[in-house]
mmCIF entry with sequence, helices, sheets and N, C-alpha, C, O atoms, coordinates in Angstrom:
data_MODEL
# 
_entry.id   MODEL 
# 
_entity.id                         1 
_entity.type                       polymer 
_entity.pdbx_number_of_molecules   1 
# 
_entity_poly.entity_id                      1 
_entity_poly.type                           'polypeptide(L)' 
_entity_poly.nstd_linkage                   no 
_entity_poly.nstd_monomer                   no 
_entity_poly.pdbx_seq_one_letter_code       
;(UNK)(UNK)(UNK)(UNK)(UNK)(UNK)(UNK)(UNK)(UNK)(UNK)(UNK)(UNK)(UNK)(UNK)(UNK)(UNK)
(UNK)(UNK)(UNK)(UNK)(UNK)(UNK)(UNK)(UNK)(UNK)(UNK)(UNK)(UNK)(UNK)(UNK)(UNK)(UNK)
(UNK)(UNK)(UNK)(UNK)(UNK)(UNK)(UNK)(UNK)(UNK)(UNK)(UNK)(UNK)(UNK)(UNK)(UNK)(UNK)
(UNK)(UNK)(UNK)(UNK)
;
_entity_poly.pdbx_seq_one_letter_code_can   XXXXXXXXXXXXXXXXXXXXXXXXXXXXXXXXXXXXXXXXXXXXXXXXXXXX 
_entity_poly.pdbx_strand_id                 A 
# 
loop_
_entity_poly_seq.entity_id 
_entity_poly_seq.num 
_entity_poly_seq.mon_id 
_entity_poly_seq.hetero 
1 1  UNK n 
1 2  UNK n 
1 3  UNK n 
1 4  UNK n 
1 5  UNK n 
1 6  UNK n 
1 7  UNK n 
1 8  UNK n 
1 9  UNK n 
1 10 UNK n 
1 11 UNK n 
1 12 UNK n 
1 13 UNK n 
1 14 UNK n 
1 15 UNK n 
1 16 UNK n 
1 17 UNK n 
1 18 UNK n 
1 19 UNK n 
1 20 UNK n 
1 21 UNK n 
1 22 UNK n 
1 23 UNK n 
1 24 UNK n 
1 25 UNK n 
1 26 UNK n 
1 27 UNK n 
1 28 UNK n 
1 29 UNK n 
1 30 UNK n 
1 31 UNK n 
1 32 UNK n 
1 33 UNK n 
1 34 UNK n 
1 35 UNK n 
1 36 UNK n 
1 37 UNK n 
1 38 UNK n 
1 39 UNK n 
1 40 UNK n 
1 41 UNK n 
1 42 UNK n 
1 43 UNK n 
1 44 UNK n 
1 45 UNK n 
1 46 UNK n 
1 47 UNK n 
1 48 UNK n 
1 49 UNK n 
1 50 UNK n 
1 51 UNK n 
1 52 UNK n 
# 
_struct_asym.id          A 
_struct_asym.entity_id   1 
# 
loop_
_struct_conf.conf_type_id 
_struct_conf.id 
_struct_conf.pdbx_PDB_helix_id 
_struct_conf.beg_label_comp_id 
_struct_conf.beg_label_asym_id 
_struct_conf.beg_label_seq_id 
_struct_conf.pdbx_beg_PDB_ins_code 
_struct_conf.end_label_comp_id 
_struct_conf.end_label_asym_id 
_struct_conf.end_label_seq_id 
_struct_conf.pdbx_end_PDB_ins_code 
_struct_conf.beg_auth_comp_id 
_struct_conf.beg_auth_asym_id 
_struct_conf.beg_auth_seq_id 
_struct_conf.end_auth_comp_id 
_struct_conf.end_auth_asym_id 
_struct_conf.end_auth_seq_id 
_struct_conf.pdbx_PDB_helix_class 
_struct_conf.details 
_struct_conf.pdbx_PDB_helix_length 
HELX_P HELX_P1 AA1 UNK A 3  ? UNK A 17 ? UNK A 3  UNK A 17 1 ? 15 
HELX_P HELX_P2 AA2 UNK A 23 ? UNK A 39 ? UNK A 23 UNK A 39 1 ? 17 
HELX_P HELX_P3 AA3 UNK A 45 ? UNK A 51 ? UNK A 45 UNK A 51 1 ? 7  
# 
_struct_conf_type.id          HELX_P 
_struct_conf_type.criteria    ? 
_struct_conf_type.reference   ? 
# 
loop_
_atom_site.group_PDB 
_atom_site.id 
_atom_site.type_symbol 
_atom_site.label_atom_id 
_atom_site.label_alt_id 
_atom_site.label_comp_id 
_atom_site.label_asym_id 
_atom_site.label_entity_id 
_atom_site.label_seq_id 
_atom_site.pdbx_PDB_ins_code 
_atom_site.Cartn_x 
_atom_site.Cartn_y 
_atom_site.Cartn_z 
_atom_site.occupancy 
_atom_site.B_iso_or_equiv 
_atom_site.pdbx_formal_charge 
_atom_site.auth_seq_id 
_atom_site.auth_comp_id 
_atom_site.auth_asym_id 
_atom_site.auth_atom_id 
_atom_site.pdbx_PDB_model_num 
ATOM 1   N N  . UNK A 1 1  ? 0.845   -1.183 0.000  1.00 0.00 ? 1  UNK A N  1 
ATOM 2   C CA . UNK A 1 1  ? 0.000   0.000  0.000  1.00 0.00 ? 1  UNK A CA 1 
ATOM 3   C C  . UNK A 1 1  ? 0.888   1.244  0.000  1.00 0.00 ? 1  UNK A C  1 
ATOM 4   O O  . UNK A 1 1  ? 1.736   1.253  0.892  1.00 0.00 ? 1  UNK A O  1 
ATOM 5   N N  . UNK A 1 2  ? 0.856   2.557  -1.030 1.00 0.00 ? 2  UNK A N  1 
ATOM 6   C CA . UNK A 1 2  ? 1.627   3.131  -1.084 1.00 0.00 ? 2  UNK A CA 1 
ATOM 7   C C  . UNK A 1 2  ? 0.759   4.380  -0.766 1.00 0.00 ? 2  UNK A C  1 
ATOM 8   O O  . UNK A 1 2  ? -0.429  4.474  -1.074 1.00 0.00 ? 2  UNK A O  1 
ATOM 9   N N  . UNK A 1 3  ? 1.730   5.652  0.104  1.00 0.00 ? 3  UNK A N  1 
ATOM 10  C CA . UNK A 1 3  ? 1.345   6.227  0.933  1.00 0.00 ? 3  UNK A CA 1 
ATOM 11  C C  . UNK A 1 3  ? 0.227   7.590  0.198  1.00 0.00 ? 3  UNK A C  1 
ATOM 12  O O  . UNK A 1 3  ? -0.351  8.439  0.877  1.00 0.00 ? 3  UNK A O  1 
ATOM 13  N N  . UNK A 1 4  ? 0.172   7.488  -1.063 1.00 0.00 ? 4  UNK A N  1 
ATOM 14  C CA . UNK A 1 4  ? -0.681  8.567  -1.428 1.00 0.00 ? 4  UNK A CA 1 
ATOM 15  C C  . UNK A 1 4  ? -1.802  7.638  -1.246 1.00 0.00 ? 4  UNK A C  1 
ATOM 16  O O  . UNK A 1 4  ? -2.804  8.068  -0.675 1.00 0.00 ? 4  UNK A O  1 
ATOM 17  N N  . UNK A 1 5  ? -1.767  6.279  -1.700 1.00 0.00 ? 5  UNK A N  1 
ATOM 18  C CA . UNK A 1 5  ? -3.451  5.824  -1.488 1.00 0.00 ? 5  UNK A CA 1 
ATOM 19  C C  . UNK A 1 5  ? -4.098  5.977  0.179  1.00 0.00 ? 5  UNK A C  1 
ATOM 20  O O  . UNK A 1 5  ? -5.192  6.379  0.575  1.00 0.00 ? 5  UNK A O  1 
ATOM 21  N N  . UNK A 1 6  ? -3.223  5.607  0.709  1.00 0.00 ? 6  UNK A N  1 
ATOM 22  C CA . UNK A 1 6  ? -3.398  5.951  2.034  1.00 0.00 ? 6  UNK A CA 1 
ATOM 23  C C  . UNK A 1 6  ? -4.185  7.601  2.747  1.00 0.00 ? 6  UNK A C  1 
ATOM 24  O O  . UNK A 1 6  ? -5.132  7.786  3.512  1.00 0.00 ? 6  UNK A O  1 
ATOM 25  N N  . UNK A 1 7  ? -3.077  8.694  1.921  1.00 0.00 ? 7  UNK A N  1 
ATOM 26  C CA . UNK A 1 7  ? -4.061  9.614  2.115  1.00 0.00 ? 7  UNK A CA 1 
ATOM 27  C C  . UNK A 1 7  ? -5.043  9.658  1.677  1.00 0.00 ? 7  UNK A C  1 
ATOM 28  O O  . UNK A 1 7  ? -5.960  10.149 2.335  1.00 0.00 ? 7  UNK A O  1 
ATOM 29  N N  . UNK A 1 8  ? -5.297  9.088  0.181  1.00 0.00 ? 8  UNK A N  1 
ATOM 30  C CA . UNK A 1 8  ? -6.294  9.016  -0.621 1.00 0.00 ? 8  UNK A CA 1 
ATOM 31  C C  . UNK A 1 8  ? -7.644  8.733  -0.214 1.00 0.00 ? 8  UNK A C  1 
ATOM 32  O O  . UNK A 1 8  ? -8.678  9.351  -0.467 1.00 0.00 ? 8  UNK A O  1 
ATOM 33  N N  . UNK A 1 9  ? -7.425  7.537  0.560  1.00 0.00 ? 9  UNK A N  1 
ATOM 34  C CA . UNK A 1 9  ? -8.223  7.083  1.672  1.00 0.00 ? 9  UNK A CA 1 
ATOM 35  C C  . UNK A 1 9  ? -8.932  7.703  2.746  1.00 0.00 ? 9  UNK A C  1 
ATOM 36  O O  . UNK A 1 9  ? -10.063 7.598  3.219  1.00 0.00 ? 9  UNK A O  1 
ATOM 37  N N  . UNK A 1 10 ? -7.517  8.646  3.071  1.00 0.00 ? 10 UNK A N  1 
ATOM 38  C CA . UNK A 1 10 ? -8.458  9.290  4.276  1.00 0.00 ? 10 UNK A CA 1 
ATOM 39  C C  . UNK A 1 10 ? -9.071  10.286 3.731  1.00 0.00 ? 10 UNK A C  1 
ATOM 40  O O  . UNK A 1 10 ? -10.202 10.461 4.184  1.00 0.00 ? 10 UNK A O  1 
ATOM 41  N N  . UNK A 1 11 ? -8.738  11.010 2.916  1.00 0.00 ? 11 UNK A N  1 
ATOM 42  C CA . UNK A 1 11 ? -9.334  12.132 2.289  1.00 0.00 ? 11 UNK A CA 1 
ATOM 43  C C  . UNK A 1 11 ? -10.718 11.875 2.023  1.00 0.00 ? 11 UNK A C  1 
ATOM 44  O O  . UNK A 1 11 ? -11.672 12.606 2.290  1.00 0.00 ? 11 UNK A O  1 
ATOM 45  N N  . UNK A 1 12 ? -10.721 10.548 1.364  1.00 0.00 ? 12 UNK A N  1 
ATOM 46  C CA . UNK A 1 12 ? -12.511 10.141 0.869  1.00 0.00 ? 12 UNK A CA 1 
ATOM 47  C C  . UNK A 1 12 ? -13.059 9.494  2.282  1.00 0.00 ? 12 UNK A C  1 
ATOM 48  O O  . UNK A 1 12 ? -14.290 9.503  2.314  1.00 0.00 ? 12 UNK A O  1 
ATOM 49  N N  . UNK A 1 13 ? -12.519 9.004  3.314  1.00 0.00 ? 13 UNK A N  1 
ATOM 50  C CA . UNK A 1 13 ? -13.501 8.880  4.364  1.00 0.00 ? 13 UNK A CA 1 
ATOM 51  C C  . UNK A 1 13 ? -13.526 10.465 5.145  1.00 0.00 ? 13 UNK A C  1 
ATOM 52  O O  . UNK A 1 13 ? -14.646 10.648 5.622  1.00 0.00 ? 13 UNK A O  1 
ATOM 53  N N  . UNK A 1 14 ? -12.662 11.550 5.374  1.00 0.00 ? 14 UNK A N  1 
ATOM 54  C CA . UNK A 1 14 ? -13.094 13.023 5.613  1.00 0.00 ? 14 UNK A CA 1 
ATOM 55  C C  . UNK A 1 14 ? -14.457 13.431 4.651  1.00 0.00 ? 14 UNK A C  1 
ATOM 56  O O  . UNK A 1 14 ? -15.607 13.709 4.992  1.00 0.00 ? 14 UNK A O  1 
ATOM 57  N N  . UNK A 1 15 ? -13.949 13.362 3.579  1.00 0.00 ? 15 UNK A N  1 
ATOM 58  C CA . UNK A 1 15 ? -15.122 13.878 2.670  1.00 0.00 ? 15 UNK A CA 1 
ATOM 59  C C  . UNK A 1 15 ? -16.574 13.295 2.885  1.00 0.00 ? 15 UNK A C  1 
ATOM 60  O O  . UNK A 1 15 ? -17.607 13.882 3.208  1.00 0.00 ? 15 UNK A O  1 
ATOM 61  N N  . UNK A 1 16 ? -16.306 11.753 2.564  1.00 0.00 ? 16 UNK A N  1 
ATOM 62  C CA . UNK A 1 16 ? -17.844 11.510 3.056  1.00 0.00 ? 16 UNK A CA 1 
ATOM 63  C C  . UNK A 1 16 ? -18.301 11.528 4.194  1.00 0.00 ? 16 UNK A C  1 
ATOM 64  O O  . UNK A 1 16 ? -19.414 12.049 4.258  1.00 0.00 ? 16 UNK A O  1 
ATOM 65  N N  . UNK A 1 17 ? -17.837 11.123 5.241  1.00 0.00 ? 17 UNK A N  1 
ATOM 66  C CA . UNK A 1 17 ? -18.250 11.460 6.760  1.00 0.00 ? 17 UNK A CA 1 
ATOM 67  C C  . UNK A 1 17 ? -18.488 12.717 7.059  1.00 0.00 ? 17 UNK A C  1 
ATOM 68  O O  . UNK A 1 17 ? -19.011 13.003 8.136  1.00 0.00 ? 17 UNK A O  1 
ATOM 69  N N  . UNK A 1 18 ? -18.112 13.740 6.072  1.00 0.00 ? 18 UNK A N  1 
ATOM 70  C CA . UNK A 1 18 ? -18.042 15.273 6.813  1.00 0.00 ? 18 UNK A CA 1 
ATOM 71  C C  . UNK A 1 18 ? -17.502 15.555 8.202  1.00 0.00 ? 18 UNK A C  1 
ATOM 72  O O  . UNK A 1 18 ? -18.239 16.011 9.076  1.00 0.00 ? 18 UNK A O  1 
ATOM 73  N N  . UNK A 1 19 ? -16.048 15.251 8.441  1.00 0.00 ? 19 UNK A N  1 
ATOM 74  C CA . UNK A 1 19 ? -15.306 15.386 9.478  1.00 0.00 ? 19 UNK A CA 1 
ATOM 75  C C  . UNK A 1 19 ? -14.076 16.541 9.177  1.00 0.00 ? 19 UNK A C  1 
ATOM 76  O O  . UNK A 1 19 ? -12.943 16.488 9.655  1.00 0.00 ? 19 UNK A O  1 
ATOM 77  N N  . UNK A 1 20 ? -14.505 17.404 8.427  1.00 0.00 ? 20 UNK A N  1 
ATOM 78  C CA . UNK A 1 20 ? -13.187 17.907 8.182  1.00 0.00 ? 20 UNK A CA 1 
ATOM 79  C C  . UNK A 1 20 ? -12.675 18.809 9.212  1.00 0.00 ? 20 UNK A C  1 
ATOM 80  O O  . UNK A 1 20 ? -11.923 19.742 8.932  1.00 0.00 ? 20 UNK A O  1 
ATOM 81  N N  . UNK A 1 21 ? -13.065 18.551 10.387 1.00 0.00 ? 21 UNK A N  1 
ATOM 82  C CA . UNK A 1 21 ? -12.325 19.432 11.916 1.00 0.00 ? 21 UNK A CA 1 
ATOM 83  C C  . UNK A 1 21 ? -11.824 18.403 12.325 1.00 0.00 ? 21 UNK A C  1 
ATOM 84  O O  . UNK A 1 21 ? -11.865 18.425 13.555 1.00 0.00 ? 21 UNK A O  1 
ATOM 85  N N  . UNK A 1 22 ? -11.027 16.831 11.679 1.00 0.00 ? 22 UNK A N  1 
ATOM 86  C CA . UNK A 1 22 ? -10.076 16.420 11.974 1.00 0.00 ? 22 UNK A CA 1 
ATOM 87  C C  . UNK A 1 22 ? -8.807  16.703 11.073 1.00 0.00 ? 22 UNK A C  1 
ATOM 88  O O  . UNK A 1 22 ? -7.698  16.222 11.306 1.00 0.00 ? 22 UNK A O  1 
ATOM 89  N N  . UNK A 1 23 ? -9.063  17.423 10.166 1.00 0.00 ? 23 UNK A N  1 
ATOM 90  C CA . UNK A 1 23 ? -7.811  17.943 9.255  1.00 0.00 ? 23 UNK A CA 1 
ATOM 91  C C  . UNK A 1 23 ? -7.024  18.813 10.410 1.00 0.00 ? 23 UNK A C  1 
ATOM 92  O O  . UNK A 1 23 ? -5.862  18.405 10.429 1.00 0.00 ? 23 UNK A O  1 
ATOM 93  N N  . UNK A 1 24 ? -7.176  19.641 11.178 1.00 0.00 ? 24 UNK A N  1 
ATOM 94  C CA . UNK A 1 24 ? -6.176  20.339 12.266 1.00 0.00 ? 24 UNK A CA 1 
ATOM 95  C C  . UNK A 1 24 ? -5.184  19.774 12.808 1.00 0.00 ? 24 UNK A C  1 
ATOM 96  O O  . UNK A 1 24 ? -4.006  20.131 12.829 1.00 0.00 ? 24 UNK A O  1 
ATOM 97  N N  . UNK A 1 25 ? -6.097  18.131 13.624 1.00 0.00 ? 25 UNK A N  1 
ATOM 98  C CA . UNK A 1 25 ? -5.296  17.538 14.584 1.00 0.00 ? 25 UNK A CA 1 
ATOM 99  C C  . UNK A 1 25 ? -4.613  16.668 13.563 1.00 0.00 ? 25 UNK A C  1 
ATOM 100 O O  . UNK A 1 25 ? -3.412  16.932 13.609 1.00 0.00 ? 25 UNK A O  1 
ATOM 101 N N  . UNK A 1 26 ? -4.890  15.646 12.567 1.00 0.00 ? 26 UNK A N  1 
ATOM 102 C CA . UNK A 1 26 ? -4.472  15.284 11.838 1.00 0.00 ? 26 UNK A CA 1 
ATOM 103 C C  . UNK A 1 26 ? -2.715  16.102 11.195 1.00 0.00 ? 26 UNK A C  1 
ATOM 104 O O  . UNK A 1 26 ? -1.526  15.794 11.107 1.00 0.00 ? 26 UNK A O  1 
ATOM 105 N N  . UNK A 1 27 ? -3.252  16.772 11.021 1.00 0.00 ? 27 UNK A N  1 
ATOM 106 C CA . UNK A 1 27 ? -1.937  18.039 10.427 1.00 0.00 ? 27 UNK A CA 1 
ATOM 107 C C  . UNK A 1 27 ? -0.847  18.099 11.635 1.00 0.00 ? 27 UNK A C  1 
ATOM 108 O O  . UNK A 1 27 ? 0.282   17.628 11.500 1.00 0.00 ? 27 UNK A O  1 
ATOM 109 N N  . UNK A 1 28 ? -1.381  18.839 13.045 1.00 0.00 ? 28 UNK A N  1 
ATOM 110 C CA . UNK A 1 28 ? -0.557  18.444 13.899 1.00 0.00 ? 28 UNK A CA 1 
ATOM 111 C C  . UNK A 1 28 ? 0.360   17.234 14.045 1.00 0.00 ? 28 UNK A C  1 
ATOM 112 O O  . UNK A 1 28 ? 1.587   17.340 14.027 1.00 0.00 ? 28 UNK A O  1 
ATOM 113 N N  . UNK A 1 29 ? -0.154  16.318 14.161 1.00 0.00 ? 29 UNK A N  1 
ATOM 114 C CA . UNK A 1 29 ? 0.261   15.098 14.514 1.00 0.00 ? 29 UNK A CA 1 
ATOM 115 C C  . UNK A 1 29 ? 1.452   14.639 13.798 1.00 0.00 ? 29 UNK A C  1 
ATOM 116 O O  . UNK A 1 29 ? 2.546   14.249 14.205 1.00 0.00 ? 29 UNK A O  1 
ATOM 117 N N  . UNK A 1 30 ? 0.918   14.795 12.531 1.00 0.00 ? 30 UNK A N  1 
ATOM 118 C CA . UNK A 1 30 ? 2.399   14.596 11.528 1.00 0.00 ? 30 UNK A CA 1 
ATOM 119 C C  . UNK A 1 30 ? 3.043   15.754 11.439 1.00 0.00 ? 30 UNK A C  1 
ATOM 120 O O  . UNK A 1 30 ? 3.930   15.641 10.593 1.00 0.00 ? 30 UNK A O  1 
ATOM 121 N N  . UNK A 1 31 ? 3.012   17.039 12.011 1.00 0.00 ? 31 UNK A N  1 
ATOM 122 C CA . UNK A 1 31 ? 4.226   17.520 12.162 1.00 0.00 ? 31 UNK A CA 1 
ATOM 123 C C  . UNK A 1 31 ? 5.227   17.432 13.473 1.00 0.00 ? 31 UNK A C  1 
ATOM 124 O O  . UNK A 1 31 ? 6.441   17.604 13.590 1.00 0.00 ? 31 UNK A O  1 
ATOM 125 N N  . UNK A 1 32 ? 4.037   17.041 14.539 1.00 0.00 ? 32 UNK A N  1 
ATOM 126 C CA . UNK A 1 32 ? 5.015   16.643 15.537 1.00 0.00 ? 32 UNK A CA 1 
ATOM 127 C C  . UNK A 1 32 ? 5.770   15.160 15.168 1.00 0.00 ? 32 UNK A C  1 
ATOM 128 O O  . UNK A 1 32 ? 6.961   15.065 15.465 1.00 0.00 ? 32 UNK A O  1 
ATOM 129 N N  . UNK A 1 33 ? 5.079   13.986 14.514 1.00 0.00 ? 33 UNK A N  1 
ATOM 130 C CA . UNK A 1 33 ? 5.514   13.038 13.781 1.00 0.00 ? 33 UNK A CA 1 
ATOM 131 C C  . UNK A 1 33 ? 7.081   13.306 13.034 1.00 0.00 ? 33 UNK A C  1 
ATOM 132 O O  . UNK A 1 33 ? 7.867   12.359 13.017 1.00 0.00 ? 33 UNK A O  1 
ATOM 133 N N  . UNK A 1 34 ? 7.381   14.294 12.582 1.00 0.00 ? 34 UNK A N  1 
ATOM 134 C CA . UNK A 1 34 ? 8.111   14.963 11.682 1.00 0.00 ? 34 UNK A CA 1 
ATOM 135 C C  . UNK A 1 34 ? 9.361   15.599 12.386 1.00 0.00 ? 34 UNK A C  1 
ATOM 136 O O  . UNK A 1 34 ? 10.507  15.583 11.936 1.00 0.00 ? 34 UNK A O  1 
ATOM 137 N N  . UNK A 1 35 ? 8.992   16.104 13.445 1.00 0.00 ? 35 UNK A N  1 
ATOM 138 C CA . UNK A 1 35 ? 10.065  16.805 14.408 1.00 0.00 ? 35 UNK A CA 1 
ATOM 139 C C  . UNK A 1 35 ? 10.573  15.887 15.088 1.00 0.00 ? 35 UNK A C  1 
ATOM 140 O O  . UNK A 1 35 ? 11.665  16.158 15.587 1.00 0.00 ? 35 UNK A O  1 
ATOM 141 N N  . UNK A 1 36 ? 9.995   14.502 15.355 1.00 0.00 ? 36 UNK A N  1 
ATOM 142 C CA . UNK A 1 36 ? 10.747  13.785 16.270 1.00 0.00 ? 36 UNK A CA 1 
ATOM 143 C C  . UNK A 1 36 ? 11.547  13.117 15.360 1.00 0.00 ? 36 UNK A C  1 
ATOM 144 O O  . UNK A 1 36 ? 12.685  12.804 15.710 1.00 0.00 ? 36 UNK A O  1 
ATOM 145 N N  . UNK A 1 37 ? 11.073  12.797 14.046 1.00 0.00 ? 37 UNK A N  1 
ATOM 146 C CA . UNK A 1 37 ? 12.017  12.057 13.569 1.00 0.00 ? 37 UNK A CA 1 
ATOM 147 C C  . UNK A 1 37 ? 13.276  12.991 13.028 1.00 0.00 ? 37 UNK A C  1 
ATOM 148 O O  . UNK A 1 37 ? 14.424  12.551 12.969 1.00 0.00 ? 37 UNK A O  1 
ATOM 149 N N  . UNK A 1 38 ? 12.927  14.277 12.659 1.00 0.00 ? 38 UNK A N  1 
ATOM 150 C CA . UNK A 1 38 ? 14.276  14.832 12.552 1.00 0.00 ? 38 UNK A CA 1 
ATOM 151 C C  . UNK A 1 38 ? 15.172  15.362 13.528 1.00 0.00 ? 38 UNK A C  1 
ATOM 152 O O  . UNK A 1 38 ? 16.291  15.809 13.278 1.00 0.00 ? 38 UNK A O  1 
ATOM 153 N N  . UNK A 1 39 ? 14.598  15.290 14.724 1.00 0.00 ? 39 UNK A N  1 
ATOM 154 C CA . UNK A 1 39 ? 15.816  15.675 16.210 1.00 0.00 ? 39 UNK A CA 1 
ATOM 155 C C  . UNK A 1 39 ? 16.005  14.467 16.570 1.00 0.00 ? 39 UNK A C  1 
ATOM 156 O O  . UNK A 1 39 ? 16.577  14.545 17.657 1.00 0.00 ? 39 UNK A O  1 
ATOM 157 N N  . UNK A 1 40 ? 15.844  13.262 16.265 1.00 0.00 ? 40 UNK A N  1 
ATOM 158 C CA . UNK A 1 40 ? 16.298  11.869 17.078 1.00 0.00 ? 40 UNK A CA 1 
ATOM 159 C C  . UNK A 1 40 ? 17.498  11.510 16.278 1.00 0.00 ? 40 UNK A C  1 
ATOM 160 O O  . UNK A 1 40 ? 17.513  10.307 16.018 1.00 0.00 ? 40 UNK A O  1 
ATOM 161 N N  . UNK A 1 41 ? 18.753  12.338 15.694 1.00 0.00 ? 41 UNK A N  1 
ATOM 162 C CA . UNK A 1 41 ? 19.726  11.993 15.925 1.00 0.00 ? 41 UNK A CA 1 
ATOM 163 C C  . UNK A 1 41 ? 20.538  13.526 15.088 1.00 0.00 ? 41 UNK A C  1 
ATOM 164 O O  . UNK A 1 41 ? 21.198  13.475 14.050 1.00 0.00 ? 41 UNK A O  1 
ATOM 165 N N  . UNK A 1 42 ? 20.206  14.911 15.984 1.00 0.00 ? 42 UNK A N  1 
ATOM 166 C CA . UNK A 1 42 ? 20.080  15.967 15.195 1.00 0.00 ? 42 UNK A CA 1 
ATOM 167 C C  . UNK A 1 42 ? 20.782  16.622 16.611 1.00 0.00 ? 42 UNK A C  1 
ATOM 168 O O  . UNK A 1 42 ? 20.383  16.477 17.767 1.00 0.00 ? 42 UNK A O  1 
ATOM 169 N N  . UNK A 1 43 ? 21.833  17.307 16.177 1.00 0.00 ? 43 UNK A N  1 
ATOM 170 C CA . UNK A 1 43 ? 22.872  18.483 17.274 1.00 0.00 ? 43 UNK A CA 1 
ATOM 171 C C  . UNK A 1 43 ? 21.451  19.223 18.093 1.00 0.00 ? 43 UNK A C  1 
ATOM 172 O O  . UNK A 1 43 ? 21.409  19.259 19.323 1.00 0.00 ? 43 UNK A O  1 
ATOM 173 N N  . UNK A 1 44 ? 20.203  19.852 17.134 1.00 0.00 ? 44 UNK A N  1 
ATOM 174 C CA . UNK A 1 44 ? 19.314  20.420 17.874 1.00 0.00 ? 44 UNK A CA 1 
ATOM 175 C C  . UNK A 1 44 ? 18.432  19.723 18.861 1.00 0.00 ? 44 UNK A C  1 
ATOM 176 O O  . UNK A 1 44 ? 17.569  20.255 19.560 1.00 0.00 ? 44 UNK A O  1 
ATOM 177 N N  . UNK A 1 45 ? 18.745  18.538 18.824 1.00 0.00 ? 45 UNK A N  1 
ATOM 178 C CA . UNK A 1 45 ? 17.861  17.657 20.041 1.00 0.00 ? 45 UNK A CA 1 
ATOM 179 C C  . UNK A 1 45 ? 17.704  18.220 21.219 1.00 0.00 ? 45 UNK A C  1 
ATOM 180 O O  . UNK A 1 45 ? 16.551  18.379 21.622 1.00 0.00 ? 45 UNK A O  1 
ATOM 181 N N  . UNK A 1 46 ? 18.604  18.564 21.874 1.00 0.00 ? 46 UNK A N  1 
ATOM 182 C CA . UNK A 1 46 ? 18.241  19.024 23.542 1.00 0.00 ? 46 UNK A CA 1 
ATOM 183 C C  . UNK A 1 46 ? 17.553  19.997 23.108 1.00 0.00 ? 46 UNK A C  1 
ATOM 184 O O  . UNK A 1 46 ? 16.429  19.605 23.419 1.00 0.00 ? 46 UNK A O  1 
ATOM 185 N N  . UNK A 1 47 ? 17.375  21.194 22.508 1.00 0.00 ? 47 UNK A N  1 
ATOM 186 C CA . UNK A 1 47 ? 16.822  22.165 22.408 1.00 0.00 ? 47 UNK A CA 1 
ATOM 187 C C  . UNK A 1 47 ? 15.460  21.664 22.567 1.00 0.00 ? 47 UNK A C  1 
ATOM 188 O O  . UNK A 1 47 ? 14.825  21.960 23.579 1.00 0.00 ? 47 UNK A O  1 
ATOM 189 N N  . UNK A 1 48 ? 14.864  20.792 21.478 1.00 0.00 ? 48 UNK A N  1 
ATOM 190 C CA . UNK A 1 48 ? 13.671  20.864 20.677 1.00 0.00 ? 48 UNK A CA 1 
ATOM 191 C C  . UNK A 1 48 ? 13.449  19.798 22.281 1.00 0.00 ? 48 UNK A C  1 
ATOM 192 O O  . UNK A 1 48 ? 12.560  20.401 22.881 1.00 0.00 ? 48 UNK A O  1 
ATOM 193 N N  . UNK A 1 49 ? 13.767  18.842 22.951 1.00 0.00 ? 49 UNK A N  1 
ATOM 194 C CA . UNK A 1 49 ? 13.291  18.209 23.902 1.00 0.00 ? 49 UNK A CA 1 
ATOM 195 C C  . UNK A 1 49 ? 12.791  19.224 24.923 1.00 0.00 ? 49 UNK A C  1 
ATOM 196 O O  . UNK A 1 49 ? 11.822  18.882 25.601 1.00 0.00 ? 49 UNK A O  1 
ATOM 197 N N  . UNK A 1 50 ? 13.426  20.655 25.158 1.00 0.00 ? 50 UNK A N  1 
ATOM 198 C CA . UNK A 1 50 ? 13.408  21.503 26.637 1.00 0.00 ? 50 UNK A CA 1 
ATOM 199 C C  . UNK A 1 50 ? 11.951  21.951 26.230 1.00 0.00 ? 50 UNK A C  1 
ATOM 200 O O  . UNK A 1 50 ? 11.170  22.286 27.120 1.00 0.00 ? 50 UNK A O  1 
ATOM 201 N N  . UNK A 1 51 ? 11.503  21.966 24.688 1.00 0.00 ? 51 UNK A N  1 
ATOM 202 C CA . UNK A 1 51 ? 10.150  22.556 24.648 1.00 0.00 ? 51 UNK A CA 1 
ATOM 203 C C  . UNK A 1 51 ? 8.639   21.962 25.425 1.00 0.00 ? 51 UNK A C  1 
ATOM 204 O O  . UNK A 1 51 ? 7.605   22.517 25.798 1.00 0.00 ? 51 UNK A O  1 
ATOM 205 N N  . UNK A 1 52 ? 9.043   20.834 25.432 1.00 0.00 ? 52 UNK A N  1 
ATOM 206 C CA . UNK A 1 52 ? 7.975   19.812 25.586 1.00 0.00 ? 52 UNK A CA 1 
ATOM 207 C C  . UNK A 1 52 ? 8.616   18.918 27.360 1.00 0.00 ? 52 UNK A C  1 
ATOM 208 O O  . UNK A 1 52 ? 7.976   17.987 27.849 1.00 0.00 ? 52 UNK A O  1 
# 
């Protein structure tokens, strides 16, 4: 399964369910998703850890 069908997916269960006030947290998630994977082996690590 390759990852555009995946969004693809969610996009058409947002659309038909009419949930699109999970697009926010959704969005969040993978950018915090995103930050951990780029400070888990990144000089800025302690920084980005003191936030949280």
């Amino acid at each position: 399964m390759s990852r555009l069908s995946v969004f693809s997916e969610l996009w058409e269960f947002l659309k038909y369910r009419k949930k699109y006030w999970l697009l926010p947290i959704i969005f969040v998630l993978v950018l915090l998703g995103l930050l951990i994977v780029v400070a888990e082996n990144s000089v800025v690590a302690p920084f980005i850890y003191t936030l949280f």
